[in-house]
N, CA, C and O atoms as a DFTB+ gen file, in Angstrom:
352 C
 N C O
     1  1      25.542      89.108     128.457
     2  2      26.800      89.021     127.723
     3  2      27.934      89.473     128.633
     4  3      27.909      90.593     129.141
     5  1      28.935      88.609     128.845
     6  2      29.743      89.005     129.587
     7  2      31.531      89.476     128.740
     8  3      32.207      88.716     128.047
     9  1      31.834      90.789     129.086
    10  2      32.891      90.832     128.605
    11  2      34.379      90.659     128.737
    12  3      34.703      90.226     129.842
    13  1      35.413      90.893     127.867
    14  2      36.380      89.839     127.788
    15  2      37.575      90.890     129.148
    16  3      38.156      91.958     128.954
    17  1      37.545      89.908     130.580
    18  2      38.465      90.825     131.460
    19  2      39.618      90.137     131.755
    20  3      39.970      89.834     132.895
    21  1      40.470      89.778     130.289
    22  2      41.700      89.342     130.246
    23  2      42.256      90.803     129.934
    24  3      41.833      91.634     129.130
    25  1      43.426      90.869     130.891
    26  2      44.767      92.129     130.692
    27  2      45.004      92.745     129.259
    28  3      45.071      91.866     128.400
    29  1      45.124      93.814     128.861
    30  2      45.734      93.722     127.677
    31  2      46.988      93.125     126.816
    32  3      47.203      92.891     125.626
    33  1      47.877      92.975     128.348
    34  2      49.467      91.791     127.806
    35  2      48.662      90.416     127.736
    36  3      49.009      89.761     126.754
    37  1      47.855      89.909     128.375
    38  2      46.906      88.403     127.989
    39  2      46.657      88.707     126.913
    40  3      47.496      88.251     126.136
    41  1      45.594      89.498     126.249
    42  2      44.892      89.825     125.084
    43  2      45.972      90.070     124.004
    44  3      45.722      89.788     122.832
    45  1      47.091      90.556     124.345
    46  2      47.846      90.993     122.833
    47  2      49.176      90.654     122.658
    48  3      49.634      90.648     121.515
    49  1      50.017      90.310     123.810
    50  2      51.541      89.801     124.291
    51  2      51.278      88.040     124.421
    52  3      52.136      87.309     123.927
    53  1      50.347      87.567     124.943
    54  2      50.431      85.929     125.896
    55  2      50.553      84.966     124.575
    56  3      49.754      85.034     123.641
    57  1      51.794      83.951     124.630
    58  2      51.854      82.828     123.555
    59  2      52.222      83.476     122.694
    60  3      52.818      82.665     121.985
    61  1      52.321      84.853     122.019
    62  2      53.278      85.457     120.902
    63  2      55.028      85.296     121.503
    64  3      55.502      85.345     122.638
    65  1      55.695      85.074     120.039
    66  2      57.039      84.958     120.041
    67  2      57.664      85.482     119.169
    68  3      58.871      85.292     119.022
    69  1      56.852      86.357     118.310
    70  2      57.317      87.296     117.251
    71  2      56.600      88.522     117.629
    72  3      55.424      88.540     117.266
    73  1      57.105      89.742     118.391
    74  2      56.161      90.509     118.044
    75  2      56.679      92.205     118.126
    76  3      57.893      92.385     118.036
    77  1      55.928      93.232     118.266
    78  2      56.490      94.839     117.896
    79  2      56.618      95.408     118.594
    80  3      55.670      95.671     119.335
    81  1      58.163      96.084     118.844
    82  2      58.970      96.174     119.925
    83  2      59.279      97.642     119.697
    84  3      59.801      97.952     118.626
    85  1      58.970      98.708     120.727
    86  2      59.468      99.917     120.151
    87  2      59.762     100.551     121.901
    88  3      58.994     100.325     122.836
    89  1      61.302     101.522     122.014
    90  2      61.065     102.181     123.053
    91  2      60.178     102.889     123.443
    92  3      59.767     103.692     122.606
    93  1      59.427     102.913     125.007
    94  2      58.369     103.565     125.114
    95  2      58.400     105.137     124.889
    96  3      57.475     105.827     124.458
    97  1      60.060     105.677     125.394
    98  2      60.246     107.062     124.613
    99  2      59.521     107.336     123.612
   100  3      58.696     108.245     123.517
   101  1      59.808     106.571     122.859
   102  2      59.916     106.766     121.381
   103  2      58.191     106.462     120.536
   104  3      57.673     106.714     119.448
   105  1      57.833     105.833     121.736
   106  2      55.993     105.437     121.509
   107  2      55.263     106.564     122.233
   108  3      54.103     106.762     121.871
   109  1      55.781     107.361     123.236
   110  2      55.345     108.147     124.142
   111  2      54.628     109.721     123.162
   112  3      55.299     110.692     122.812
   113  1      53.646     109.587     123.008
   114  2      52.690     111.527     122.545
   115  2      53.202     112.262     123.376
   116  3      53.143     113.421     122.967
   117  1      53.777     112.172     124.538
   118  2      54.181     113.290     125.551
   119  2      55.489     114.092     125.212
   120  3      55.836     115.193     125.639
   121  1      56.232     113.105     124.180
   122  2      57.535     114.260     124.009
   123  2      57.573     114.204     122.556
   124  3      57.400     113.306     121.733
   125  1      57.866     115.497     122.494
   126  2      57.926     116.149     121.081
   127  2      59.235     115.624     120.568
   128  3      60.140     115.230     121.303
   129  1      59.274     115.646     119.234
   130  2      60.435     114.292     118.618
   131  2      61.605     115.411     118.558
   132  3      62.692     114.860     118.385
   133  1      61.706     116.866     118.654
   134  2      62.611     118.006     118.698
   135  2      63.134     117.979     119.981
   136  3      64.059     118.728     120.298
   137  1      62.529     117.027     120.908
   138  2      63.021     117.664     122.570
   139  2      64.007     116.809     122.520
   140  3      63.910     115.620     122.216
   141  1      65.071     117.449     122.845
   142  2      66.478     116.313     123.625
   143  2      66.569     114.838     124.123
   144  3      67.392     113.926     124.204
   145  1      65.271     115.109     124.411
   146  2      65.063     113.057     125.507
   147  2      64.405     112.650     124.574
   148  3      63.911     111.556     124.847
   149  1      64.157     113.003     123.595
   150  2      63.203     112.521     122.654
   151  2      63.635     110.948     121.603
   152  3      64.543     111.317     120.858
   153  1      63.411     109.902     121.404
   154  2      63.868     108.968     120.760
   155  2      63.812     108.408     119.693
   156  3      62.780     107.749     119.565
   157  1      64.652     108.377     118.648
   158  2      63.845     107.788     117.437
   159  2      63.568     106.707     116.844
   160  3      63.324     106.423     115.672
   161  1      63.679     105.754     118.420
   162  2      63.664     104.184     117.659
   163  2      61.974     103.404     117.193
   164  3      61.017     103.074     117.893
   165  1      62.188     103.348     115.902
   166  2      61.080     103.067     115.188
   167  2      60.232     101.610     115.366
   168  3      60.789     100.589     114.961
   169  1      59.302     101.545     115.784
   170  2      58.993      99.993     115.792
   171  2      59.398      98.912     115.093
   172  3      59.395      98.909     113.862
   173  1      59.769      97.935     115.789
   174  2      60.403      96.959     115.377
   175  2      59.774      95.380     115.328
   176  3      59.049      95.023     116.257
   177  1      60.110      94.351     114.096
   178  2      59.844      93.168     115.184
   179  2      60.634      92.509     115.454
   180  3      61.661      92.468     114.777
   181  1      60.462      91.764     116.518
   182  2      61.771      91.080     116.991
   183  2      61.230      89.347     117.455
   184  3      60.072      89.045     117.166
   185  1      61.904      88.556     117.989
   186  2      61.541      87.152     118.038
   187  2      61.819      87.022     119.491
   188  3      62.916      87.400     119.902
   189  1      61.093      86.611     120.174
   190  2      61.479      86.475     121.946
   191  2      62.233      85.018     121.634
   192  3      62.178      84.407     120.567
   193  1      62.776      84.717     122.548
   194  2      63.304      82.986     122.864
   195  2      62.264      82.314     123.156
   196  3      62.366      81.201     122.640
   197  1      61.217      82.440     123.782
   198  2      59.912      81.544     123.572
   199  2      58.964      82.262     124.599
   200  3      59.217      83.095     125.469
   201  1      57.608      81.575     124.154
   202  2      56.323      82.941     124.154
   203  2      56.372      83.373     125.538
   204  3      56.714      82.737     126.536
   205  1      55.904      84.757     125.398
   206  2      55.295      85.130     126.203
   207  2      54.341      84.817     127.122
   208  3      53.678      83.796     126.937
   209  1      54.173      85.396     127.930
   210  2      53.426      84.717     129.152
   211  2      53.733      85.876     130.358
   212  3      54.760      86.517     130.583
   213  1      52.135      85.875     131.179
   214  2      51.859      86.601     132.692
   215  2      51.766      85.625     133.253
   216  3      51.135      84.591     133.035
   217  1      52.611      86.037     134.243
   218  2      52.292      85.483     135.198
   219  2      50.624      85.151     136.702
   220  3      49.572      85.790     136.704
   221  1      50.917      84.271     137.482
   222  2      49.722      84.472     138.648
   223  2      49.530      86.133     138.940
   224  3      48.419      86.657     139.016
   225  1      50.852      86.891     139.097
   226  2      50.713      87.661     139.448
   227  2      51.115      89.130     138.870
   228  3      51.758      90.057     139.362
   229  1      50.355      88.918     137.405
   230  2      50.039      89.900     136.393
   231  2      51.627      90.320     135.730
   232  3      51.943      90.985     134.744
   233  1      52.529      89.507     136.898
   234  2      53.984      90.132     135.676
   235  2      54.274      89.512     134.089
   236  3      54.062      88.309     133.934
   237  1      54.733      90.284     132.966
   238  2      54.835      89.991     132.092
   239  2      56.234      89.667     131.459
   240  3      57.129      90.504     131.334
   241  1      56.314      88.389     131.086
   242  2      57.412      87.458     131.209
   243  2      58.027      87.710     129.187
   244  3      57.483      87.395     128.129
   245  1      59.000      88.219     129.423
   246  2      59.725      88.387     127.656
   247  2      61.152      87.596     127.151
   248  3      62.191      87.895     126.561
   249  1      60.615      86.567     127.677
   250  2      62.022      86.550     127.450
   251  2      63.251      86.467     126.284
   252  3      63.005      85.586     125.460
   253  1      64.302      87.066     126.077
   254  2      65.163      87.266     125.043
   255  2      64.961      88.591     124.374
   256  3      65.451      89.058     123.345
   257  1      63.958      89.150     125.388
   258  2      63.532      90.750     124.403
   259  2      64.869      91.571     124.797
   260  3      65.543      91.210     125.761
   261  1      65.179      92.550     124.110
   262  2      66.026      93.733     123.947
   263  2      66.000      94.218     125.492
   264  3      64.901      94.593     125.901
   265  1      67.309      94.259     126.576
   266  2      67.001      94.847     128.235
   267  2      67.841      96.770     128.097
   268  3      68.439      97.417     128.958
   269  1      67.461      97.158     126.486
   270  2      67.499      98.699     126.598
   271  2      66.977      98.817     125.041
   272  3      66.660      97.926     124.252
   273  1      67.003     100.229     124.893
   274  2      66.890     100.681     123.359
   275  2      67.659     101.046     122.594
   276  3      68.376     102.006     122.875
   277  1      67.776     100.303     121.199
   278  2      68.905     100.471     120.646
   279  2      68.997     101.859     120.301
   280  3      70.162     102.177     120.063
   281  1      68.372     102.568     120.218
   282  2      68.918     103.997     119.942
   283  2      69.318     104.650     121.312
   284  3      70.489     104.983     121.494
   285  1      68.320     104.847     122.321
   286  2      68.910     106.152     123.198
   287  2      69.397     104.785     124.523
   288  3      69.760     105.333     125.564
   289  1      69.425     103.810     124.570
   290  2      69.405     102.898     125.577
   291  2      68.911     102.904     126.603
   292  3      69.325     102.108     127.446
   293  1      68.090     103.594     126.845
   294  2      67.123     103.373     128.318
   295  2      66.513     101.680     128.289
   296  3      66.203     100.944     127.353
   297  1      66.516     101.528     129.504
   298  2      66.468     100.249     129.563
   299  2      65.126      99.722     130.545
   300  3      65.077      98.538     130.877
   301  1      64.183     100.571     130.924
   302  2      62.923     100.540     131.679
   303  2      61.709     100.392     131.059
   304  3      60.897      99.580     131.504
   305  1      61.406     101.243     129.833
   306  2      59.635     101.248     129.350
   307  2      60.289     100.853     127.779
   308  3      61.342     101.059     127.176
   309  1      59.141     100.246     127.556
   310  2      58.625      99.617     126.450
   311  2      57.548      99.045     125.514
   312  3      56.875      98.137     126.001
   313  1      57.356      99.302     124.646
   314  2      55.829      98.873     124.296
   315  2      56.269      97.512     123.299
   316  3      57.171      97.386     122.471
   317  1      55.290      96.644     123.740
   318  2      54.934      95.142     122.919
   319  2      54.102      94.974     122.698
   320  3      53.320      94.993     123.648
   321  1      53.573      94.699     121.465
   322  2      52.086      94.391     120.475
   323  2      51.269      95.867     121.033
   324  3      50.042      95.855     121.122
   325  1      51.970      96.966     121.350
   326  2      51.137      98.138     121.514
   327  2      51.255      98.251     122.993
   328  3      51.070      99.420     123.330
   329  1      51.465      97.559     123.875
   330  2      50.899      97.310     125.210
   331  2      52.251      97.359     126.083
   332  3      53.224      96.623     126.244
   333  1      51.738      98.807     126.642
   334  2      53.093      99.757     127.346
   335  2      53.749      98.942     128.343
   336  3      52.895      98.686     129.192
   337  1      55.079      98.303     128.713
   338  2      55.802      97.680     129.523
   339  2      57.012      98.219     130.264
   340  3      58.069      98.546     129.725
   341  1      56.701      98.283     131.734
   342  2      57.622      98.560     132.523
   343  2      58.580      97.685     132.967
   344  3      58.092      96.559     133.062
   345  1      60.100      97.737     133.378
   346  2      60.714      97.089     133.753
   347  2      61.382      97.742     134.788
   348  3      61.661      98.918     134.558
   349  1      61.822      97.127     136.237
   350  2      62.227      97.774     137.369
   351  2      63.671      97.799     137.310
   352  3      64.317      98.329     138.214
């Protein structure tokens, strides 16, 4: 039996165009919701402009998604369908 070694953005982001969008702050167990950097933007869903998709080379393609958070606006980490996303 061989098991399934598609990415987790393949497995849970790829061909979705509706899906749950939350700052990674704000998804993050590491900061306590009292600490200052702390964020309270609540998961969301939102509609990309059309699906998702990785690339050859594992980058993960969003396009029309949110490029910060509407609450604290950081504009780098993010989680989609659960599945933590960095942006440079």
């Amino acid at each position: 039996m061989t098991g399934d070694l598609r990415s987790p953005a393949e497995k849970h982001l790829a061909g979705e165009t509706e899906v749950e969008f939350q700052c990674g702050i704000a998804a993050s167990d590491h900061i306590d919701p009292s600490e200052p950097e702390a964020c309270p933007h609540e998961p969301e869903t939102i509609e990309l402009d059309e699906p998702a998709y990785v690339d050859e080379n594992g980058r993960i393609h969003l396009s029309g998604r949110p490029v910060e958070c509407p609450e604290c606006g950081q504009p780098f980490e993010f989680e989609f369908n659960g599945v933590r996303v960095m942006f440079p």
